[in-house]
N, C-alpha and C positions, 0 to 999 in steps of 0.2 A: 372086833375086826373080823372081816368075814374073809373064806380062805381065798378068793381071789385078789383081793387088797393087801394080802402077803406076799403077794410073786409083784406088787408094784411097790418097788423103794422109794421111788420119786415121783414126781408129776411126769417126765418125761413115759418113764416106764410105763406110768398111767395111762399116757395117751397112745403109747403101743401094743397095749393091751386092747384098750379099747375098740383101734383099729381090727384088731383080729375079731373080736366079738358084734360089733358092730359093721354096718353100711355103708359106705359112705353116703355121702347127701341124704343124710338122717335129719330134718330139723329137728326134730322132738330130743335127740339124745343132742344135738347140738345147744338147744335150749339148755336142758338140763348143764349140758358142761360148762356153759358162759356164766351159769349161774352160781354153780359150785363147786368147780375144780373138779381135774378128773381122777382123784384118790376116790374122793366124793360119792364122784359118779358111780364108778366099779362097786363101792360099798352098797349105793341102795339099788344099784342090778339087782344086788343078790338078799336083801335084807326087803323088809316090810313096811321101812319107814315114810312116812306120808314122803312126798316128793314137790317139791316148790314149782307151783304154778299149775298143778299135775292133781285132777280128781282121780277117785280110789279106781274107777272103771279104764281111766287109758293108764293109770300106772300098771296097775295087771297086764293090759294088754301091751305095754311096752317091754315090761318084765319079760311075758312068754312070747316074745318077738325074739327078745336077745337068747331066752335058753340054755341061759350059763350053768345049772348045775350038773346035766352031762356032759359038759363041754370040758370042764372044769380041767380033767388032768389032759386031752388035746391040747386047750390051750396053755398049760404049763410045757411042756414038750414043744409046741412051737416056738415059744420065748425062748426057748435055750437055744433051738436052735439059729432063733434069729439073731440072740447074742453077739452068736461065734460066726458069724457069717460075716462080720466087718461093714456091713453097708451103712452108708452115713444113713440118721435120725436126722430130720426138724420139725422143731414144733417154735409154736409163737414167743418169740423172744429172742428168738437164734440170732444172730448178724444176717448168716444169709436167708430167714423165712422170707419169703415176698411179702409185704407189706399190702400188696393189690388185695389179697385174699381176706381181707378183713373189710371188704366189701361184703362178701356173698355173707357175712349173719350169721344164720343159726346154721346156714351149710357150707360155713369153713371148713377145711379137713382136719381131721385131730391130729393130723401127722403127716409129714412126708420124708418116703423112702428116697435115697438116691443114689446114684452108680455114677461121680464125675464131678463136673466143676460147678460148685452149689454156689459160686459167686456170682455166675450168671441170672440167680432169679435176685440176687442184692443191686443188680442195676436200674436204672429210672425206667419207669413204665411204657415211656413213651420210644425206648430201646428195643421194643420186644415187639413183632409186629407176629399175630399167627395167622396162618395158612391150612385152608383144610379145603376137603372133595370128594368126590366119589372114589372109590376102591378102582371099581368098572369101567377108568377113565380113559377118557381117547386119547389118539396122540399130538390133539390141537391143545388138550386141557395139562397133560403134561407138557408138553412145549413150554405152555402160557408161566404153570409154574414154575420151573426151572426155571426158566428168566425173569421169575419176580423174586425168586428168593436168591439168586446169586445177583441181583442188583442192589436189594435191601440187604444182605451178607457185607454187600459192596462197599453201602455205605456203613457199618458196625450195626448193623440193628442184629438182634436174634431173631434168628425164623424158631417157632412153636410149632409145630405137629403132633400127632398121633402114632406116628411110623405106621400108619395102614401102607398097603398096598396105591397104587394108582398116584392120589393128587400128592400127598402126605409125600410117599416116599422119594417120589419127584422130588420136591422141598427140601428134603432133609439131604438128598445128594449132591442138587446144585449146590446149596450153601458150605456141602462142604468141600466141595470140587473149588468151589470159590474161595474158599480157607479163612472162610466165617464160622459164627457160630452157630450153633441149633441145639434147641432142645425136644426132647419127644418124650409126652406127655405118656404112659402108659395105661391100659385099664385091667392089666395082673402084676403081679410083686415084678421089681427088676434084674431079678433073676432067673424070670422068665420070658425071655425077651417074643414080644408077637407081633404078629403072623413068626410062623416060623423060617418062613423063607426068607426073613427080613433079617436073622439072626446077623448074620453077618453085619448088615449096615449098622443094627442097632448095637453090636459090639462094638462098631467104630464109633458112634456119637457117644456112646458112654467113655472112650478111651480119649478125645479130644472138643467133648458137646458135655451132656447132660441126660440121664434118664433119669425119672422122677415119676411119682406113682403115693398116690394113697391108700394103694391097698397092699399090704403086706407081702412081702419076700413067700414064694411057693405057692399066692394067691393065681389063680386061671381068671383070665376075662370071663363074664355074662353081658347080657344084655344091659340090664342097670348099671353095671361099671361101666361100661360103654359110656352111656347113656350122661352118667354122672363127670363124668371126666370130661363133658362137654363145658362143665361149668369152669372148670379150672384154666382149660385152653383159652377160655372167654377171660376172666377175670387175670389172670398172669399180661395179659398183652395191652396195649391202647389201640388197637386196631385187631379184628379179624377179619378174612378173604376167603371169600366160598369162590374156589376154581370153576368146580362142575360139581353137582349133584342132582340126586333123580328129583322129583318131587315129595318121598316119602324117607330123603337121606338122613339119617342121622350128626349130616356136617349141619344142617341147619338148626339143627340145637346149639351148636356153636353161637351161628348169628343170631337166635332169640336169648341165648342169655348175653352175650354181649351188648345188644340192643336196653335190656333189661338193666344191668349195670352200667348203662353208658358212654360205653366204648364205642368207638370208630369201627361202623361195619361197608366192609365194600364186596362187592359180585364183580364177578366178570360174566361178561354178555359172551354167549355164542350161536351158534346157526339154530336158528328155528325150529330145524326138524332133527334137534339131538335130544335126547332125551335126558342127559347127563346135562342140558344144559336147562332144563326144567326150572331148577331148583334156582339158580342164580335170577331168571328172570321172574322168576314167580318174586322177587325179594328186592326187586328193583321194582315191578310194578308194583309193588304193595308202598314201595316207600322203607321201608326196611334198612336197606344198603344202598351205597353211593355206587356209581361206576367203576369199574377199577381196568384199566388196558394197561397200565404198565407200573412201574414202582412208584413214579412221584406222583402219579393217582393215591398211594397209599399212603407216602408220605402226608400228603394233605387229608388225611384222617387222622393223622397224630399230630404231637403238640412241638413236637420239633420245626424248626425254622426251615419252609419251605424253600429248595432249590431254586437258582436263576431270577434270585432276585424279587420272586414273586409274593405278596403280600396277603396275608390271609383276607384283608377287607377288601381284594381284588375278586376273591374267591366267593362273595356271599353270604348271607349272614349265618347260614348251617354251617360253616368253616369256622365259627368263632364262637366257643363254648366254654365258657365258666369253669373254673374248677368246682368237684363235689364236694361236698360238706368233709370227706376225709381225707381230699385235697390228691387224690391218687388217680380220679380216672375226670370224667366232665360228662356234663349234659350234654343233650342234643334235643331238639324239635324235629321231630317227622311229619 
């Protein structure tokens, strides 16, 4: 046994280890984990043993990727103190893991951290509607939000975010002005709550919502945690909504991996000559996302029984999509 596989008692420990050592939206260590448990894993980190599915040239280079043997007594010292810090742990098998997330494959998260009511991601998919947009946002695209997420609030869906600044936080306040729920997805540990200027709100949605995070307690955003945390806000909901973003926003990795997984994507349309509203229509003309002006736009992107009577075979045949082979999200034709 090698000494990293000593500080992990159980599988769980395993995959909170891992998290520290690793990426997220790793496929390759994702591979390896589905393959052989994550004791496993941690073991040929640090040993020489051939690796299943893995030639001897990318095992090396996976090895000096992770760089666990300086690492080694760091990450003993952060386990301890991640211990004693009380934040709830899930990993696959829990009651509350989300089931959605056994979509994305080999880039499941090995773990998720949380600060709140972890019953919220044990609800049906089609409950969770996310919401994302520029930071930069004007005061038409916040408007638009707040009134989509304290509608959808309205009716019990959870709004998803990011807690950025702009479209996000908008989101996260209506719903909770409206005395719904919300979660906000983070991309550093939940003890670190970001932007900072958001600490406030995001102490309240952990005290009556949800914060959740796959990167470790004391962990700082980067750009790839960004980045990767786009997959999760995508695969946790049946529906995502780009308010406003630029052309080059990083809300739009939201709607391509959602699009990718099969989920319900909609835009909201705004003035021509906004540049925040780039992104939405660039995703509308491509075919991408539906329209979305108001809540029961969004509604009719999830599998819930549409408002006032109206029938999805009234809607088109893009309104009426299959369940997926894991039975959690559905196809779509673009």
């Amino acid at each position: 046994m090698s000494a990293i596989t000593d500080l992990a008692h159980d599988e769980r420990t395993a995959r909170m280890l891992l998290s520290i050592l690793a990426e997220p939206d790793d496929p390759v260590t994702g591979r390896v984990l589905s393959h052989v448990g994550a004791i496993e894993t941690l073991r040929l980190i640090d040993d020489g043993d051939t690796i299943p599915g893995m030639n001897r040239v990318d095992a090396t280079m996976w090895r000096d990727r992770l760089a666990l043997p300086h690492r080694l007594e760091n990450v003993a010292k952060r386990m301890h103190g991640i211990e004693k810090s009380g934040f709830t742990v899930l990993v696959p098998d829990d009651e509350h893991w989300p089931k959605t997330l056994a979509d994305l494959g080999d880039r499941t998260p090995y773990v998720l951290w949380a600060r709140g009511a972890t019953s919220f991601l044990a609800r049906p998919m089609e409950d969770l509607v996310t919401i994302t947009g520029a930071r930069a946002s004007t005061s038409y695209g916040q408007h638009v939000a707040g009134e989509l997420a304290a509608d959808l609030a309205g009716n019990e869906h959870v709004v998803v975010a990011g807690g950025a600044y702009g479209i996000e936080g908008a989101a996260h306040r209506s719903a909770l002005a409206a005395g719904g729920d919300t979660i906000a997805v983070l991309a550093g540990g939940v003890d670190r709550p970001y932007p900072a200027g958001h600490r406030e709100l995001l102490d309240r949605v952990a005290d009556v919502g949800l914060l959740m995070s796959e990167i470790p307690p004391g962990a700082t955003p980067t750009r790839h945690r960004f980045l990767a945390r786009g997959r999760l806000m995508a695969a946790l909901s049946e529906a995502s909504v780009v308010v406003e973003a630029g052309a080059r926003s990083g809300s739009l990795r939201v709607a391509a991996e959602a699009r990718v997984l099969g989920r319900g994507v909609g835009a909201v349309p705004g003035p021509v000559t906004s540049v925040t509203s780039a992104g939405p229509h660039m995703l509308l003309r491509d075919g991408t996302a539906h329209v979305v002006t108001n809540a029961t736009d969004v509604e009719h992107l999830t599998r819930r029984p549409p408002e006032h009577g109206v029938e999805r075979s009234e809607l088109g045949p893009e309104f009426s999509r299959p369940p997926t082979p894991h039975g959690t999200g559905h196809t779509r034709s673009m």
